[in-house]
C-alpha positions as CSV (number, residue, x, y, z in Angstrom):
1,X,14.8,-16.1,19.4
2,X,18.0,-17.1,18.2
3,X,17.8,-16.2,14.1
4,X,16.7,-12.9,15.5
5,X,19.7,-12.6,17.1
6,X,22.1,-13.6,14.6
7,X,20.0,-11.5,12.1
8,X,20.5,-8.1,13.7
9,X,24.3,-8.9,14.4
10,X,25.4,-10.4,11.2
11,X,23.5,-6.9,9.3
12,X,25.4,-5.1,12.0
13,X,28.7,-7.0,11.3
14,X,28.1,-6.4,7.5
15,X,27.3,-3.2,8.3
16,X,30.9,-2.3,9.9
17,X,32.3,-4.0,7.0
18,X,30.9,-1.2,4.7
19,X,29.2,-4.2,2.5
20,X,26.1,-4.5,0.6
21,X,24.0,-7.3,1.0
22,X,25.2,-8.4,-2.7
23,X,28.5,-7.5,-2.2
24,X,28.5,-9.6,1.4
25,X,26.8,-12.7,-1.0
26,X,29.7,-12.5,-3.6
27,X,31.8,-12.6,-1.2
28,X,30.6,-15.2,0.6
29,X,29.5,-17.3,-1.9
30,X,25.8,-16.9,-0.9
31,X,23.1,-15.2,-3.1
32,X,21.7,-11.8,-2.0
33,X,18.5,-13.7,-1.0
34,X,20.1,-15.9,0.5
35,X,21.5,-13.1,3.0
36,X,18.1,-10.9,3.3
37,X,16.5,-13.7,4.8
38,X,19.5,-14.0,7.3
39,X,19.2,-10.7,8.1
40,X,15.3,-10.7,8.4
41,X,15.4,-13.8,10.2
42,X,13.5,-15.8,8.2
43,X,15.8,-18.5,7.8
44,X,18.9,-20.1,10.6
45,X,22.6,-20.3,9.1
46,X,24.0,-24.0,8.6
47,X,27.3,-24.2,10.9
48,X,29.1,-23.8,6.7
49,X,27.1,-20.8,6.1
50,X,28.0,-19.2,9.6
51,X,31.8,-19.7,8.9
52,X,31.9,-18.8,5.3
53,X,30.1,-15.5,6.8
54,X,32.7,-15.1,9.6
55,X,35.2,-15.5,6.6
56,X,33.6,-12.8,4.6
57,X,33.2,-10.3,7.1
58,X,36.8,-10.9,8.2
59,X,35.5,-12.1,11.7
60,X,35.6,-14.6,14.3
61,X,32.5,-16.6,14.7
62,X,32.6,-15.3,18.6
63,X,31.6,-12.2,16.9
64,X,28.0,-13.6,16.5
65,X,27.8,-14.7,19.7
66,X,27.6,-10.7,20.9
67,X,24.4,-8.9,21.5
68,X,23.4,-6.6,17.9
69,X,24.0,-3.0,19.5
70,X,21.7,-1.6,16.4
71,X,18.8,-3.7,16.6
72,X,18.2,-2.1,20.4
73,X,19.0,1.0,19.3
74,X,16.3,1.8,16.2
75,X,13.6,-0.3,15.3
76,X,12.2,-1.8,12.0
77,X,11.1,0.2,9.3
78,X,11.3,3.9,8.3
79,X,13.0,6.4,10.4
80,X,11.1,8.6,12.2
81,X,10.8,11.8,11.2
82,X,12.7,14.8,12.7
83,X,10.5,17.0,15.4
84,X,11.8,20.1,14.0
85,X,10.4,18.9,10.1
86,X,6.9,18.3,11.3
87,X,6.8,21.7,12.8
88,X,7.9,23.8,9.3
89,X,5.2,22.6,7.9
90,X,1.6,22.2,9.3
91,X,-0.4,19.1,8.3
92,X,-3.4,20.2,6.1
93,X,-5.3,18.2,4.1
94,X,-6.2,18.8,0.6
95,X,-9.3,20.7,-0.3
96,X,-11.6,18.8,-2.5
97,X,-13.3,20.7,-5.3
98,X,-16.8,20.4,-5.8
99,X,-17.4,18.7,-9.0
100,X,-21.3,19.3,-8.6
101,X,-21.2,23.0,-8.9
């Protein structure tokens, strides 16, 4: 899907920029909102909000047009954790006291 797209490479392209989502909105004249739902997807730039992006990030709009190299690379969500931190600690779960006793 195309908003996919553009979401994973403009969070990648703000990303490289060493921006925050805010600081990418000042910039750009956008709210921060405004820019999560770019980057989630949930909403498709206007051809004006594309170039006052490619402005911001001190881009050509050809730069959207790439494949986001992060998105294939880790998924959504929380990192994994480490192998080697599941394995200095065991799972165990909590005792429950009885309360009856």
């Amino acid at each position: 899907m195309l908003s996919e797209r553009f979401a994973g490479r403009l969070r990648e392209l703000r990303e490289q920029a060493g921006l925050t989502q805010e600081q990418l909105a000042d910039k750009a004249g956008l709210t921060k909102w405004g820019i999560t739902d770019l980057e989630r997807g949930r909403r498709s730039p206007t051809w004006e909000t594309v170039l006052v992006l490619c402005q911001a990030l001190g881009v050509e709009c050809t730069a959207f047009t790439q494949e986001p190299e992060m998105a294939s690379k880790r998924g959504r969500g929380r990192p994994r954790k480490s192998a080697g931190a599941s394995m200095d600690k065991p799972h165990t779960t909590p005792k429950r006291r009885d309360k009856a006793k």
